[in-house]
C-alpha positions as YAML, in Angstrom:
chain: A
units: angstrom
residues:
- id: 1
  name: UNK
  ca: [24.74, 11.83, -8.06]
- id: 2
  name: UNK
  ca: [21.14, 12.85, -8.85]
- id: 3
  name: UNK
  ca: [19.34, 12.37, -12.07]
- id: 4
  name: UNK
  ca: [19.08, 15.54, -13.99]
- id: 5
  name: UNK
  ca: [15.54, 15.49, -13.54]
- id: 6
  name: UNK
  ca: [15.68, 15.24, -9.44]
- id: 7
  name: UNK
  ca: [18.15, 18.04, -9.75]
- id: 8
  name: UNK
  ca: [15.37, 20.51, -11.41]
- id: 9
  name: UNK
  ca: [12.80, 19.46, -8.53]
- id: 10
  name: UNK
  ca: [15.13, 20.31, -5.99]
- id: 11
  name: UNK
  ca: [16.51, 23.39, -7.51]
- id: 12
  name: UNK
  ca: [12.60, 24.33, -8.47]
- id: 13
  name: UNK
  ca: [11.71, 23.99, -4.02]
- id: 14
  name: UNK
  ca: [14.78, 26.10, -3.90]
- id: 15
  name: UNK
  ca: [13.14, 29.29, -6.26]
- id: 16
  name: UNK
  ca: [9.89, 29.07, -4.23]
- id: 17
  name: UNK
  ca: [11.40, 28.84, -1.00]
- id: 18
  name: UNK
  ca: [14.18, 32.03, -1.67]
- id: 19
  name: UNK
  ca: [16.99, 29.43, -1.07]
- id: 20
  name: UNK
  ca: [19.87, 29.25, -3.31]
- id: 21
  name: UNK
  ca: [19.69, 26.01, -5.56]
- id: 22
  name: UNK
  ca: [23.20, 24.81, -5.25]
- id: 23
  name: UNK
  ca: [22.86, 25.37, -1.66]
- id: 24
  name: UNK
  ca: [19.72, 23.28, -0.93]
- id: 25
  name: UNK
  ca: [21.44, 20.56, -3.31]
- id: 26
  name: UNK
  ca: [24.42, 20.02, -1.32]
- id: 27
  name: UNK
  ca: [22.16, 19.53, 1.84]
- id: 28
  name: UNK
  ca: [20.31, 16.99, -0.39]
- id: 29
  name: UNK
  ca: [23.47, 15.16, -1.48]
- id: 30
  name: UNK
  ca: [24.95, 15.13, 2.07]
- id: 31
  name: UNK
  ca: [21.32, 13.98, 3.60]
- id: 32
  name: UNK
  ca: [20.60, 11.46, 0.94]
- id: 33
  name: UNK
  ca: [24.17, 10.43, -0.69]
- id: 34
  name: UNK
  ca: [22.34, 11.12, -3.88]
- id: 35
  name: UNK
  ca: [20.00, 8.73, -3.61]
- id: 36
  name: UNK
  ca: [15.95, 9.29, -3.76]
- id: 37
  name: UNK
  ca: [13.92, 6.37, -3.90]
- id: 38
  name: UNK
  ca: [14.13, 2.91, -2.80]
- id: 39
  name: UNK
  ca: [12.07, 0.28, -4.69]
- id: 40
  name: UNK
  ca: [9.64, -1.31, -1.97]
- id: 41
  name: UNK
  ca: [6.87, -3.53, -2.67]
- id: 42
  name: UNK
  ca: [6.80, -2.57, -6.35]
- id: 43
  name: UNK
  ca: [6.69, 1.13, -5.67]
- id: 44
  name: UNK
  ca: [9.34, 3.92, -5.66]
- id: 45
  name: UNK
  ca: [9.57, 4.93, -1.92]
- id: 46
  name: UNK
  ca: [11.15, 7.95, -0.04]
- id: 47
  name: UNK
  ca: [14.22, 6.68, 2.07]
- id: 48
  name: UNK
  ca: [13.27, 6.49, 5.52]
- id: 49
  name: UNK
  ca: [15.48, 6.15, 9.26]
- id: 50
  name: UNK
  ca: [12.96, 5.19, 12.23]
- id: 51
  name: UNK
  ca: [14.49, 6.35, 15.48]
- id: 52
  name: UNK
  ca: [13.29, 3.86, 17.94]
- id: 53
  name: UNK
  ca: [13.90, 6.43, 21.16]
- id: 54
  name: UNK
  ca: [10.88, 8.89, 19.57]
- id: 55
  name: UNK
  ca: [8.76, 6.58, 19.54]
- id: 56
  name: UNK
  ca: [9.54, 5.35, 22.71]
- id: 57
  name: UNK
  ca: [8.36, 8.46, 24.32]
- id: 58
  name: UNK
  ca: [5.68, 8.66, 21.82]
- id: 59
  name: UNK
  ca: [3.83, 5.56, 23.57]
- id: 60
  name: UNK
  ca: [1.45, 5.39, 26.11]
- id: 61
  name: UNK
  ca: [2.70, 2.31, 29.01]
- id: 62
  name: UNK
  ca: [1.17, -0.57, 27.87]
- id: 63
  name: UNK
  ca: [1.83, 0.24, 23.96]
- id: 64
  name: UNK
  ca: [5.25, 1.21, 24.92]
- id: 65
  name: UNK
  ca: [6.17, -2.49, 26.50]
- id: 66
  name: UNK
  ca: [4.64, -3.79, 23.06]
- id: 67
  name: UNK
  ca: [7.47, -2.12, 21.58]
- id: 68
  name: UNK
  ca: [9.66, -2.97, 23.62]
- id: 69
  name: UNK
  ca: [9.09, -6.92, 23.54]
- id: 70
  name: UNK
  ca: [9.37, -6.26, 19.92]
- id: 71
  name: UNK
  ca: [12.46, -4.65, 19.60]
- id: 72
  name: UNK
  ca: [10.82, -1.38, 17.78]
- id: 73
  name: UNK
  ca: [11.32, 0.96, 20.97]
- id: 74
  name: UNK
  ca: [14.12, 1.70, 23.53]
- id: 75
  name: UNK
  ca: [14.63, 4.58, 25.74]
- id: 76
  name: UNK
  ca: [17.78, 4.91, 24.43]
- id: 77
  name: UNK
  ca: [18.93, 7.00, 20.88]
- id: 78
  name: UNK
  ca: [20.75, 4.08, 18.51]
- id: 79
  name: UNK
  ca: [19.53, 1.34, 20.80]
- id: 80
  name: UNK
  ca: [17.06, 0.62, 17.84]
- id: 81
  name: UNK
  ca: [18.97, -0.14, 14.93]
- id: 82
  name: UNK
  ca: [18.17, 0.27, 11.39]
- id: 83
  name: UNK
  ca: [17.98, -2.42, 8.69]
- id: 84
  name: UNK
  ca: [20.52, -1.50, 6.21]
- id: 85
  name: UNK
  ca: [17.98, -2.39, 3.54]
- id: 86
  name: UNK
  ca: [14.96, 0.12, 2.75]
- id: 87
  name: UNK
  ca: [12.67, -2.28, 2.42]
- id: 88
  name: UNK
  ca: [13.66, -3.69, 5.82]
- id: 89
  name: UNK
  ca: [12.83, -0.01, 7.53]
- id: 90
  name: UNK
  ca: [9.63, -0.01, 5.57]
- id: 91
  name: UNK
  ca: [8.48, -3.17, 7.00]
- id: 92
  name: UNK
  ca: [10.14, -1.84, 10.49]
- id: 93
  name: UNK
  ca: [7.81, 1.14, 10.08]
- id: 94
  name: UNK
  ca: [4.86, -1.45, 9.35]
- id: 95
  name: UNK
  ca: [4.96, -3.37, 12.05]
- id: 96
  name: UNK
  ca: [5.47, -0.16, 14.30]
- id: 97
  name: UNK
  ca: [2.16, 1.28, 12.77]
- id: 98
  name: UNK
  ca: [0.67, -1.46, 14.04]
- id: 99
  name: UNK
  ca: [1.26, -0.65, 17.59]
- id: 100
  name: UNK
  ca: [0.30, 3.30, 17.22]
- id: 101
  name: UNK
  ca: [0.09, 4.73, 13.45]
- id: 102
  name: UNK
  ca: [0.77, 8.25, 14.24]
- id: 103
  name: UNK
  ca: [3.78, 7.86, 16.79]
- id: 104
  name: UNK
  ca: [5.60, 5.17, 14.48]
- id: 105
  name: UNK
  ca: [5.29, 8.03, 11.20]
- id: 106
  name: UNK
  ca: [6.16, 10.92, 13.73]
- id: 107
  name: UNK
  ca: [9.46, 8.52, 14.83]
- id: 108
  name: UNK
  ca: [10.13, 8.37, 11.20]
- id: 109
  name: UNK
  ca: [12.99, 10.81, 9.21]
- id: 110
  name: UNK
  ca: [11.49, 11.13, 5.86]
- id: 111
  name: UNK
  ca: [12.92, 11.86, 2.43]
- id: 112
  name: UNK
  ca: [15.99, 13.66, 0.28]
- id: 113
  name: UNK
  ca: [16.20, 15.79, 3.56]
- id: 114
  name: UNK
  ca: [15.38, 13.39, 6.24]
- id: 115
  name: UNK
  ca: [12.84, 15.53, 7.68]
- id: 116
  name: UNK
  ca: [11.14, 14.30, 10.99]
- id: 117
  name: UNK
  ca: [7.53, 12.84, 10.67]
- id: 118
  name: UNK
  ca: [7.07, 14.82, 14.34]
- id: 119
  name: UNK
  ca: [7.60, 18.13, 12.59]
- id: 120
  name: UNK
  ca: [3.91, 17.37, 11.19]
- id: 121
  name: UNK
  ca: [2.61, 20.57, 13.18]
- id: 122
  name: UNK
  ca: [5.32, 22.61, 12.92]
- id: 123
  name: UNK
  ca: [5.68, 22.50, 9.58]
- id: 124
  name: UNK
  ca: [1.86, 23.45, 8.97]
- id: 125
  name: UNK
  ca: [0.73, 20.24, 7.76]
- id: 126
  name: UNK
  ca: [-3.11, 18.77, 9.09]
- id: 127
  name: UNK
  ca: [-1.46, 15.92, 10.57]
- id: 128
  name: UNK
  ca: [1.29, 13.47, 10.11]
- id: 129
  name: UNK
  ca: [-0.12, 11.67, 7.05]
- id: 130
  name: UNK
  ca: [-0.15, 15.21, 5.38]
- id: 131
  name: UNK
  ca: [3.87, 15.17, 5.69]
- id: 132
  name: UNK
  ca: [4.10, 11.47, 4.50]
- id: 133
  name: UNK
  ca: [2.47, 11.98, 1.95]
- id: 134
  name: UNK
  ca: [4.56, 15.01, 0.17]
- id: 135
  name: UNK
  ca: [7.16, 12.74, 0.93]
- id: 136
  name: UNK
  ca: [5.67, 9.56, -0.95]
- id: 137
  name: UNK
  ca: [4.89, 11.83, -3.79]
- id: 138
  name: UNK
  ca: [8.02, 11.94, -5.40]
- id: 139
  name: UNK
  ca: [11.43, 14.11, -5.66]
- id: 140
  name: UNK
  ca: [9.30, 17.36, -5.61]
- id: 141
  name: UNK
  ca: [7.76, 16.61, -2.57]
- id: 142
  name: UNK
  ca: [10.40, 15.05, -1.03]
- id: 143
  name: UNK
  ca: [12.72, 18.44, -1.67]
- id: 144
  name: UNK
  ca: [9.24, 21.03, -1.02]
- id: 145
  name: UNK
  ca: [9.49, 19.13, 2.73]
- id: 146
  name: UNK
  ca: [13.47, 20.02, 3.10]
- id: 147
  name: UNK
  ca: [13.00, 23.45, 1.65]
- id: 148
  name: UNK
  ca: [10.12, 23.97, 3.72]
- id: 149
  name: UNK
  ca: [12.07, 22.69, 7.45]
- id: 150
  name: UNK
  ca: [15.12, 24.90, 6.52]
- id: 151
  name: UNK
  ca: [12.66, 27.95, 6.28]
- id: 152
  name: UNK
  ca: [10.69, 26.84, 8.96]
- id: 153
  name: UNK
  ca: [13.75, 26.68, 11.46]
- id: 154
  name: UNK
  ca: [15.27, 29.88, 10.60]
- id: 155
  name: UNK
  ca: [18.15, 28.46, 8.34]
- id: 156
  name: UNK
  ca: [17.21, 30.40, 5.11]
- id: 157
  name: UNK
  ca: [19.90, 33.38, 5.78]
- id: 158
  name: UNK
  ca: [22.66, 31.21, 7.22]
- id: 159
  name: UNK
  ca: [22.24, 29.07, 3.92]
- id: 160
  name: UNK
  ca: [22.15, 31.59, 1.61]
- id: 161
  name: UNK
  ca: [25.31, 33.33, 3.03]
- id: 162
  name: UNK
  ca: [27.28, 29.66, 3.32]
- id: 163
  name: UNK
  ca: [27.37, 29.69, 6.81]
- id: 164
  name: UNK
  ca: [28.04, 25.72, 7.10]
- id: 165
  name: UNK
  ca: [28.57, 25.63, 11.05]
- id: 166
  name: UNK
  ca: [25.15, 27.16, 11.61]
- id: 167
  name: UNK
  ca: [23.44, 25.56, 9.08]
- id: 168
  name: UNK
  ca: [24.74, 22.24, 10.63]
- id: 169
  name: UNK
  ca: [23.90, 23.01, 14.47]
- id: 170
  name: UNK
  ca: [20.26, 23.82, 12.76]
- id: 171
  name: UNK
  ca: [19.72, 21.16, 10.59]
- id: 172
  name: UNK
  ca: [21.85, 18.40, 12.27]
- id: 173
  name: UNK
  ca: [22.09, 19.11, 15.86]
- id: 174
  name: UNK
  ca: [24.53, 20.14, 18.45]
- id: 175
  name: UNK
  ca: [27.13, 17.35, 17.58]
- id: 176
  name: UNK
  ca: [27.28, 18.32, 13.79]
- id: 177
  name: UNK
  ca: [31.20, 18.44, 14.06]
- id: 178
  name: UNK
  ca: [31.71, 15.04, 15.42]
- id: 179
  name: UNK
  ca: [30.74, 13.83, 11.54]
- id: 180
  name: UNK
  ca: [32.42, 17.08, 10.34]
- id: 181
  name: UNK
  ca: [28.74, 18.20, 8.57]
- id: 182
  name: UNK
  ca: [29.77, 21.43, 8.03]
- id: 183
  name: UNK
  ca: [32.79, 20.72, 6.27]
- id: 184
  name: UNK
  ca: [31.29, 18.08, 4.49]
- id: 185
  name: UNK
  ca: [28.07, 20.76, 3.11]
- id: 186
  name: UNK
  ca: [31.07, 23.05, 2.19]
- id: 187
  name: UNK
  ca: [32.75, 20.54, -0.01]
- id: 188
  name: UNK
  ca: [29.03, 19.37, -1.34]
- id: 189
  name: UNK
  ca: [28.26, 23.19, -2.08]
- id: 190
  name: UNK
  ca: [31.89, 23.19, -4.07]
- id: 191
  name: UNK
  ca: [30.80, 20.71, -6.07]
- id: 192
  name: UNK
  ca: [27.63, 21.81, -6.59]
- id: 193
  name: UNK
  ca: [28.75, 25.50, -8.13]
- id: 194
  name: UNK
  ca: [32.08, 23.84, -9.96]
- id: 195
  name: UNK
  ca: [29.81, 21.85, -11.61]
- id: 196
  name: UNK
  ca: [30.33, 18.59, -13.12]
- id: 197
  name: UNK
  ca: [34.19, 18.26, -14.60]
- id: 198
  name: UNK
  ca: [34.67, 15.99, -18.08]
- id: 199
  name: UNK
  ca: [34.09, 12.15, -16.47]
- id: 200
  name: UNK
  ca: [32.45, 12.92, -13.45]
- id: 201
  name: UNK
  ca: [29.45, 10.66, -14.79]
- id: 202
  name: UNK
  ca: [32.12, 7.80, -14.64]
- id: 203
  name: UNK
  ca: [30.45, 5.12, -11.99]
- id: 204
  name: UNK
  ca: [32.91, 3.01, -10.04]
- id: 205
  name: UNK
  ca: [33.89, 1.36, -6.81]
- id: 206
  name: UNK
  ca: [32.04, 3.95, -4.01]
- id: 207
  name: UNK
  ca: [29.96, 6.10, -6.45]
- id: 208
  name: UNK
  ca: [26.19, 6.68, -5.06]
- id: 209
  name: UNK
  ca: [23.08, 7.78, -5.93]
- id: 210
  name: UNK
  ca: [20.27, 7.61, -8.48]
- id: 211
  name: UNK
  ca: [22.28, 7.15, -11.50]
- id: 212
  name: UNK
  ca: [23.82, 4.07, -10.26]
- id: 213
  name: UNK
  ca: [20.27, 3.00, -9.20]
- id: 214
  name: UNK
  ca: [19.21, 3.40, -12.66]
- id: 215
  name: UNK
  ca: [22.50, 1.40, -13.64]
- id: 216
  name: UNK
  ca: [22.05, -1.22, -11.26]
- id: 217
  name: UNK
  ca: [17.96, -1.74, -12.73]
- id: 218
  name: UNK
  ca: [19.30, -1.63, -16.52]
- id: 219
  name: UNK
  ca: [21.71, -4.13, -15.36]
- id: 220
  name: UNK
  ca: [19.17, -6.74, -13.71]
- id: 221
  name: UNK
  ca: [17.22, -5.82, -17.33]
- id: 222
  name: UNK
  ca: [19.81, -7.06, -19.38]
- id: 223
  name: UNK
  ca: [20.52, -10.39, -17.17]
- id: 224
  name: UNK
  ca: [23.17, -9.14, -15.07]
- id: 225
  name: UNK
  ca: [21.99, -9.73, -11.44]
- id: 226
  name: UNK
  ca: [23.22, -7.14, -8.69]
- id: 227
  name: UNK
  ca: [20.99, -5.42, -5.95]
- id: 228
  name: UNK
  ca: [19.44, -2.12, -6.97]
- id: 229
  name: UNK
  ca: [20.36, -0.20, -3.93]
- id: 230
  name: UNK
  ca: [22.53, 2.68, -5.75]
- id: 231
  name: UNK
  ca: [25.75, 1.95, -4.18]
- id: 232
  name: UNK
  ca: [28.20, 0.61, -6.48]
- id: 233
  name: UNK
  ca: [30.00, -2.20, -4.24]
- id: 234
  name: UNK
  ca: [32.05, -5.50, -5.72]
- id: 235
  name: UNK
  ca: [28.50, -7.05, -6.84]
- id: 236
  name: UNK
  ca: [27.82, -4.18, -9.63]
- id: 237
  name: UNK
  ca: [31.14, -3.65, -10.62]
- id: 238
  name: UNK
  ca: [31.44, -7.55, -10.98]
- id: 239
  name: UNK
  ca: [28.18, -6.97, -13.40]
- id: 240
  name: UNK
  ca: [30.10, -4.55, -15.03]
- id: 241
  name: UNK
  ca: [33.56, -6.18, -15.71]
- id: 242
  name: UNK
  ca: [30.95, -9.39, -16.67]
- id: 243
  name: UNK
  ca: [28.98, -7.08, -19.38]
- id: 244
  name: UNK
  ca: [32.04, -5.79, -20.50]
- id: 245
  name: UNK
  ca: [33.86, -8.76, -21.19]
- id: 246
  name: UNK
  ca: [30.81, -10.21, -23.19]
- id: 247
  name: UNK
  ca: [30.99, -6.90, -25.27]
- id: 248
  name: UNK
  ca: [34.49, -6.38, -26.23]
- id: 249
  name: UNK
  ca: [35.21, -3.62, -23.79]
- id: 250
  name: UNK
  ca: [38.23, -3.53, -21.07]
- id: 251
  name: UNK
  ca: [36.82, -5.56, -18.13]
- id: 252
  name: UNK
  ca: [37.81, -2.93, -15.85]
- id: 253
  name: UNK
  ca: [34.45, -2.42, -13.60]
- id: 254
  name: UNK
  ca: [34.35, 0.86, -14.38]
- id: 255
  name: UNK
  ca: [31.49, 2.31, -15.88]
- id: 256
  name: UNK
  ca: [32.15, 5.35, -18.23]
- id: 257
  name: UNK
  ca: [31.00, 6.74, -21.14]
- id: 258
  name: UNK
  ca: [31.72, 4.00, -23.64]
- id: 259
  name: UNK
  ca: [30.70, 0.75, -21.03]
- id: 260
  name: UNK
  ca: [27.19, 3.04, -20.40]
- id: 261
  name: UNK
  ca: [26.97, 4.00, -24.15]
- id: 262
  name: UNK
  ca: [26.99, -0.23, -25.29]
- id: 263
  name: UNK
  ca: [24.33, -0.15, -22.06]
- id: 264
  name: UNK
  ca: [21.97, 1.50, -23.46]
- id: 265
  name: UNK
  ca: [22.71, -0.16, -27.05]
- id: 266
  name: UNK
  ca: [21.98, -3.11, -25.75]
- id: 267
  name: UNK
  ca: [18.51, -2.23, -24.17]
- id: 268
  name: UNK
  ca: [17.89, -1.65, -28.29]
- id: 269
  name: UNK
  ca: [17.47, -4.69, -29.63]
- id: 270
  name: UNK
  ca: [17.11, -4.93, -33.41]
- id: 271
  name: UNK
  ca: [14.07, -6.69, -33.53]
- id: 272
  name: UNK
  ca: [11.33, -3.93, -32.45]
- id: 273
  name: UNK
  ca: [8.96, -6.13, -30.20]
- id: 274
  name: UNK
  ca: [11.22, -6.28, -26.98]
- id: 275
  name: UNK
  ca: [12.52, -2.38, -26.51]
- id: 276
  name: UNK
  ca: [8.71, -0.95, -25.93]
- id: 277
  name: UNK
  ca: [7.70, -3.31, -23.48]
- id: 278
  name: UNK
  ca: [11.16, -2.74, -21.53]
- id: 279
  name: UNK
  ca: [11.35, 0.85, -21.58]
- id: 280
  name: UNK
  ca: [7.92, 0.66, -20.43]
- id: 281
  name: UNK
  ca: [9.06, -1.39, -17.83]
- id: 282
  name: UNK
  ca: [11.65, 1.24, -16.89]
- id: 283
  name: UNK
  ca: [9.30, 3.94, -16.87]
- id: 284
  name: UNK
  ca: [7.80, 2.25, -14.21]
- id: 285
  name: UNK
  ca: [10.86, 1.61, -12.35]
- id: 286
  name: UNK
  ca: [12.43, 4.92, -12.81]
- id: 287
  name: UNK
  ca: [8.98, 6.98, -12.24]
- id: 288
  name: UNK
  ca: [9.30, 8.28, -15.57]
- id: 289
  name: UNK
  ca: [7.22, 8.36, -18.89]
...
């Protein structure tokens, strides 16, 4: 689920790249599950993966046995495991930097498209700060970096003429079928040009993505504790069912129209002092004015 306003980035990279916008958003939703930012250290950050076996190779000997008395580098692919928290990676990537700033960003997948900080060269930026950055600067940088690695690697036709196997032995390697990617971009690209059917904004139990972000941080606004990580898991729909209950709604976990509609109502207090100061607050949460 992205944000109406995420969509509109990604389908704007799309126009400027010649890729077709539904296209380039199911490779977003598949990369990303729909989610854009993670909140780290205050800040709205791109989602990151650091692959402990590039960097690895990346180091020279005695940096290299830094790493790997710290746990940061292994010849081996998935020997290095991720944090399943983003601000765990970030602070993974931190104390990588540390060791050798441009090999730890290089060993880092960046963004809505998970775009390799190696690619730095390739991809015609100055050096590997010049990718980071796009991706720090927000959705439209983050899908300007995917749009640009698709066209960069020859993947332009075989996305524009729905060619899911190829586009998933370019963009996600020789073993794209053992996760069935291609299948999986089909279905996404389905989705994408069905468009959204009467109560597909409904949030329950396994729904992903920015709008349940922005749930879970109007949630925590209101007094209702749950982590803002934009899955909905038992914690948020516990929130929910809680919310619910105190408002005279079915305590079913389920956030649809009419649970999201007494949301927001609640975020409008009737005393006029509170609401600027919290949407203000959002704004800075969300990224938004």
């Amino acid at each position: 689920m992205f944000s109406k306003q995420t969509a509109d980035e990604i389908e704007k990279a799309a126009s400027e790249f010649g890729l077709e916008p539904a296209a380039l958003l199911a490779i977003a939703e598949i990369e990303s599950a729909g989610q854009v930012f993670a909140r780290v250290d205050g800040r709205n950050e791109p989602l990151i993966r650091f692959e402990g076996h590039y960097f690895d190779r990346r180091l020279s000997d005695d940096r290299q046995a830094r790493a790997r008395a710290a746990g940061l580098a292994s010849p081996t692919a998935g020997a290095v495991a991720n944090p399943r928290g983003q601000a765990a990676r970030w602070q993974m990537l931190e104390q990588a930097a540390g060791i050798d700033h441009q090999a730890a960003h290089e060993s880092t997948s960046w963004g809505l498209g998970q775009v390799m900080g190696a690619h730095w060269l390739w991809l015609g930026f100055d050096n590997v700060d010049g990718l980071v950055a796009e991706a720090r600067s927000g959705a439209a940088g983050q899908a300007r970096l995917m749009a640009r690695y698709i066209n960069k690697a020859g993947l332009k036709d075989a996305l524009n003429g729905h060619d899911w196997e190829a586009v998933g032995h370019g963009y996600n390697g020789p073993g794209f079928r053992k996760n069935n990617y291609h299948t999986k971009l089909a279905e996404a690209y389905r989705r994408q040009i069905d468009g959204p059917a009467p109560g597909d904004l409904t949030m329950q139990v396994g729904s992903r993505g920015e709008l349940v972000t922005e749930l879970q941080e109007t949630l925590v606004a209101l007094g209702y504790p749950v982590d803002t990580d934009g899955i909905y898991g038992p914690g948020t729909a516990s929130a929910v069912r809680t919310f619910q209950a105190e408002h005279g709604l079915a305590a079913d976990g389920i956030a649809g129209e009419r649970t999201q509609g007494a949301i927001r109502t609640a975020l409008q207090p009737a005393t006029g002092g509170l609401w600027p100061a919290l949407r203000s607050w959002l704004a800075g949460i969300f990224g938004r004015s």
